[in-house]
VOGU-3710 file (C-alpha; in Angstrom, 3 decimals, decimal comma):
1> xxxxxxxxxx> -2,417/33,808/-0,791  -4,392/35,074/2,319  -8,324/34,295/3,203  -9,080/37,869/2,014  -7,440/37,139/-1,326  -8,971/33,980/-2,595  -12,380/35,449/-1,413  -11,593/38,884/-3,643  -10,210/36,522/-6,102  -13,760/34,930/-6,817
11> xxxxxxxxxx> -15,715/38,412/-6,293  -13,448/39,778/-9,559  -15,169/36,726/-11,668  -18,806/38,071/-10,920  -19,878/39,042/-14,315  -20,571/42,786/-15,213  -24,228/43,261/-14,277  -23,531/42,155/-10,497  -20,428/43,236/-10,466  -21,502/46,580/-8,642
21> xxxxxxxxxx> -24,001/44,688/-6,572  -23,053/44,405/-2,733  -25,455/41,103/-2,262  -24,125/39,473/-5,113  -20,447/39,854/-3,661  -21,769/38,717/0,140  -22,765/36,236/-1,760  -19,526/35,015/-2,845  -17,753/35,537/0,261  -20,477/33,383/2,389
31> xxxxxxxxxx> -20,445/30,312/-0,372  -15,865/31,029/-0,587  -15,602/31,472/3,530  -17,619/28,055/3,775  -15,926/25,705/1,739  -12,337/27,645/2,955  -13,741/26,266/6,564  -14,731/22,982/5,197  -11,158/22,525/3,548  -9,671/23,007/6,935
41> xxxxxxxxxx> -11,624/21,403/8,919  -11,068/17,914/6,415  -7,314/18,798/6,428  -7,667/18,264/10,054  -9,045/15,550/10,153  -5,584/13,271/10,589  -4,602/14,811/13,357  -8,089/14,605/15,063  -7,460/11,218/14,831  -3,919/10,726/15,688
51> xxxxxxxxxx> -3,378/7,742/18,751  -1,633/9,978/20,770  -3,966/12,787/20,653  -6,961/11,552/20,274  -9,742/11,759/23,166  -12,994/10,419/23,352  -15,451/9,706/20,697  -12,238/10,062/17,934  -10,440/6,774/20,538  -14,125/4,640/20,039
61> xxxxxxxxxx> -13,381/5,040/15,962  -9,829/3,978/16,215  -10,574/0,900/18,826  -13,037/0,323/16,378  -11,159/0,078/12,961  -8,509/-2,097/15,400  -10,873/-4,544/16,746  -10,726/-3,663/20,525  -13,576/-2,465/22,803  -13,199/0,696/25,263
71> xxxxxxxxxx> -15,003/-2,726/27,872  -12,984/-5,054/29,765  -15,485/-8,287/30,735  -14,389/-9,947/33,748  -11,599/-7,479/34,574  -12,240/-7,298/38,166  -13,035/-9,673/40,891  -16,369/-9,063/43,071  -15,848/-8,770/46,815  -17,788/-10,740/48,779
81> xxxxxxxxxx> -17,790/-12,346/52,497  -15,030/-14,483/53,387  -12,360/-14,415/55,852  -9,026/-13,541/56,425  -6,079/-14,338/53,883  -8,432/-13,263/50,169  -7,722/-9,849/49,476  -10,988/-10,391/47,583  -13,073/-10,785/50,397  -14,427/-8,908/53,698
91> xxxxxxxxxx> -15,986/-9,573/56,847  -19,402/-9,455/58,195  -21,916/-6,468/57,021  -18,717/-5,613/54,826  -20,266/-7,952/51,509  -22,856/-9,961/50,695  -22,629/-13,655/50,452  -21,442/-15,542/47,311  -23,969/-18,108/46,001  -24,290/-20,254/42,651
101> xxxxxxxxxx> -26,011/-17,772/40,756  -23,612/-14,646/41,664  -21,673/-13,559/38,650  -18,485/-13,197/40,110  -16,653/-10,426/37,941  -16,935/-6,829/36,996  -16,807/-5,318/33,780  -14,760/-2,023/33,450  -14,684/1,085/31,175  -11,373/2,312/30,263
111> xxxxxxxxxx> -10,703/6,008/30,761  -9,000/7,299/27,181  -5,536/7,077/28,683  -6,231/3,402/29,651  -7,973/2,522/25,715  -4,897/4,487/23,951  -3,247/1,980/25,466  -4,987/-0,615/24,561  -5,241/0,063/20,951  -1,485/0,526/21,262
121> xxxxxxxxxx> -1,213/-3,317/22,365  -3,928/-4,700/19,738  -2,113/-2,896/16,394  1,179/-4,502/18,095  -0,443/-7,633/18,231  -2,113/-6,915/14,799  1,525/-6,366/12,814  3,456/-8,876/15,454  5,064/-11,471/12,862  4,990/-14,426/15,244
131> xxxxxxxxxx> 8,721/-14,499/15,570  11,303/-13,950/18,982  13,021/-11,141/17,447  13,539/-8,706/14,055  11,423/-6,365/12,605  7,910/-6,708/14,714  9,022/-9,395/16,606  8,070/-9,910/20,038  10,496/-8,600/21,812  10,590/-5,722/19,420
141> xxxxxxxxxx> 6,400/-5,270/19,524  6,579/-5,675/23,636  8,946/-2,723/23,905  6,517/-0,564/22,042  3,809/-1,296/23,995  5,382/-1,366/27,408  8,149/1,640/26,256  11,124/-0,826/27,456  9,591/-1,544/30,279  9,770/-5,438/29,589
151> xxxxxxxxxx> 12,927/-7,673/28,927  12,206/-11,402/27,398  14,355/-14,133/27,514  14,123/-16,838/25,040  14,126/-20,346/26,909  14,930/-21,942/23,740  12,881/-24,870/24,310  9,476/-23,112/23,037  8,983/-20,698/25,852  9,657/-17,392/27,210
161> xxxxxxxxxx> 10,044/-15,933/30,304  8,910/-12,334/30,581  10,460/-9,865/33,052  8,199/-6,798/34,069  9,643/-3,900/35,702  8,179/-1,814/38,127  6,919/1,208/36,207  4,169/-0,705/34,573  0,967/-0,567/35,844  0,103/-3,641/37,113
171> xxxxxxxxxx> -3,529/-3,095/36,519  -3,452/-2,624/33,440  -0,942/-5,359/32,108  -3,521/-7,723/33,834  -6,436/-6,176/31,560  -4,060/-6,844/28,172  -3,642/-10,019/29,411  -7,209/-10,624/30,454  -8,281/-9,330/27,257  -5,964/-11,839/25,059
181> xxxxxxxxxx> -4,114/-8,354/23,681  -0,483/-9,728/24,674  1,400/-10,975/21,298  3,186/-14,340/21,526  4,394/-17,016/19,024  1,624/-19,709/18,171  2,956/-22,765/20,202  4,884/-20,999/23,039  4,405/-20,769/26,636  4,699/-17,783/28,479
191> xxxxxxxxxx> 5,802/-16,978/31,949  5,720/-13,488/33,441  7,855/-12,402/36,071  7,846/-9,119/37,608  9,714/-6,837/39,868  8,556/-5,463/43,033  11,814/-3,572/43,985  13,643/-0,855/41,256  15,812/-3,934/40,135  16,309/-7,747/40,472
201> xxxxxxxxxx> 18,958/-10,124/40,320  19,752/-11,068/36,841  22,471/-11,221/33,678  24,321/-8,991/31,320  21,857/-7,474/28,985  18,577/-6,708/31,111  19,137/-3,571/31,690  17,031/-3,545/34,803  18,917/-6,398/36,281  21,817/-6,500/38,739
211> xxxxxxxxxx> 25,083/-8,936/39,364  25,342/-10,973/42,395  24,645/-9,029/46,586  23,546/-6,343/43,995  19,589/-7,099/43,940  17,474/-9,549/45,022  15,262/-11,995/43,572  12,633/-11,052/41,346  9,661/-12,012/42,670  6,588/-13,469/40,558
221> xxxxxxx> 3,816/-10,854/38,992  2,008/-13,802/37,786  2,794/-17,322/38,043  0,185/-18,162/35,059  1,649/-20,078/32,208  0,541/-18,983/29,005  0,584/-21,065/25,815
//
């Protein structure tokens, strides 16, 4: 049925002594074209808020109804004086001085690219079961969040090490991290590892690893021990 027939549809129910009347039928079409609007506008409404579409104020609900904030505290470092060797300092006239009472980290906003990914990583971490592997486990949970990106091996001796390739932004895996967003198993320490180079030495079934004089070392994205 089109627009033009549900709105003719309700004008033929106007009894007989405004039937003939043209205000009485603008009538009807005005109150029918509004609530047809209405009813698509609230059909809409999913994909308005679907993750991977959603922008701006329709993110803020979502990261609400999750439990994660568009903020980062403490994400970045402050740069003040200092000398050569701290990428987190600079030299004279560059930064002020550090003293007792300087906070000494920046919060940041996420841009909505940024916060989709974060509510990405706190739903994973919301449905992660607590176990190594299976249905939302964590190797299963870190592949959504990181799209394969990330290979963990199972120490068996109640830690993990967890290999990061390239692609990932290293920015931003800090932030999860910083922001206690990255799953693990209550109990077990873990160590992250990342690659520098397009692949790293390693064993059958990493898929970004390589045999023997095929790669070298991977080197470490952050030697923090977590657990």
């Amino acid at each position: 049925m089109t627009y033009d027939e549900i709105i003719k549809g309700y004008q033929d129910l106007i009894i007989l002594q405004y039937w003939d009347k043209p205000k009485a039928r603008a009538t009807i079409e005005t109150i029918i074209k509004g609530l047809i609007n209405a009813g698509i506008e609230i059909q809409a409404i999913p994909s308005y808020f679907d993750l991977d579409n959603a922008q701006g104020i329709q993110l803020d609900v979502l990261g609400r109804i999750v439990g994660v904030s568009r903020t980062v505290k403490d994400a970045m470092d402050k740069i003040f004086f200092g000398f050569e060797g701290n990428p987190n300092v600079r030299g004279f006239g560059m930064a002020p001085f550090k003293t007792l009472e300087t906070y000494p980290y920046y919060n940041t906003e996420l841009d909505d690219y940024q916060y989709r990914f974060f509510i990405k990583a706190k739903i994973a971490k919301n449905f992660f079961s607590g176990a190594m592997s299976g249905e939302r486990g964590l190797i299963e949970v870190l592949n959504f969040i990181f799209e394969n990106k990330i290979y963990v091996v199972d120490n068996l001796d109640m830690s993990v090490k967890v290999y990061i390739h390239k692609g990932i932004d290293e920015t931003m895996f800090r932030y999860i991290i910083k922001s206690d967003l990255f799953p693990k198993p209550a109990g077990v320490r873990i160590e992250f590892i990342g690659y520098l180079q397009e692949f790293a030495f390693g064993f059958e079934g990493n898929p970004h690893a390589r045999g023997f004089g095929m790669a070298p070392f991977a080197v470490y994205f952050d030697r923090r021990i977590y657990g």
